[in-house]
C-alpha positions in Angstrom: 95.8 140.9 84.2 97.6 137.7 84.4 101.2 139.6 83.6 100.1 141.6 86.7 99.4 138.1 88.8 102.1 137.2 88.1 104.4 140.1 89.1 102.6 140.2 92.6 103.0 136.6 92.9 107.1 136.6 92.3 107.1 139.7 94.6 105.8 138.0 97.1 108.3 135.0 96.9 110.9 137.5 96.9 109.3 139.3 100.3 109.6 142.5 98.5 106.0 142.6 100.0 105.4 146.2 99.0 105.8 145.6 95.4 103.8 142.8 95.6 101.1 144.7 97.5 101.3 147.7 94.8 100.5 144.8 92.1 97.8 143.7 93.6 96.2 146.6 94.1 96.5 147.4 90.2 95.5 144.3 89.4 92.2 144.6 91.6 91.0 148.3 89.9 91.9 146.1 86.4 89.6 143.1 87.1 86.0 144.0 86.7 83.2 143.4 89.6 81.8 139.5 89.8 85.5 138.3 87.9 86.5 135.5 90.2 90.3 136.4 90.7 89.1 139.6 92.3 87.8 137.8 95.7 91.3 135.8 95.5 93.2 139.3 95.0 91.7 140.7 97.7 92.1 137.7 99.9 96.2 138.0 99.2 96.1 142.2 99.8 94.8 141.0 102.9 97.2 138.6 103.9 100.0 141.3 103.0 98.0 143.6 105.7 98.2 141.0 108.2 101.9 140.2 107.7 
């Protein structure tokens, strides 16, 4: 998970937001239900939506 994190995170400092969106997205199905970094996943897929 935290290789995955990572990956979305540098994606999104490059602005090669749909990579970093496609990240995400793995890395929420990987994280299991009630894991903390899931509600902060979701919160940066949907600041990609917004952007």
């Amino acid at each position: 998970m935290d290789g995955w994190l990572r990956l979305a995170n540098a994606y999104g400092v490059l602005h090669e937001m749909d990579k970093a969106r496609e990240a995400y997205l793995r890395t929420d199905a990987l994280l299991p239900e009630g894991d903390p970094r899931k509600a902060d996943v979701r919160a940066k897929l949907a600041q990609i939506g917004r952007e």
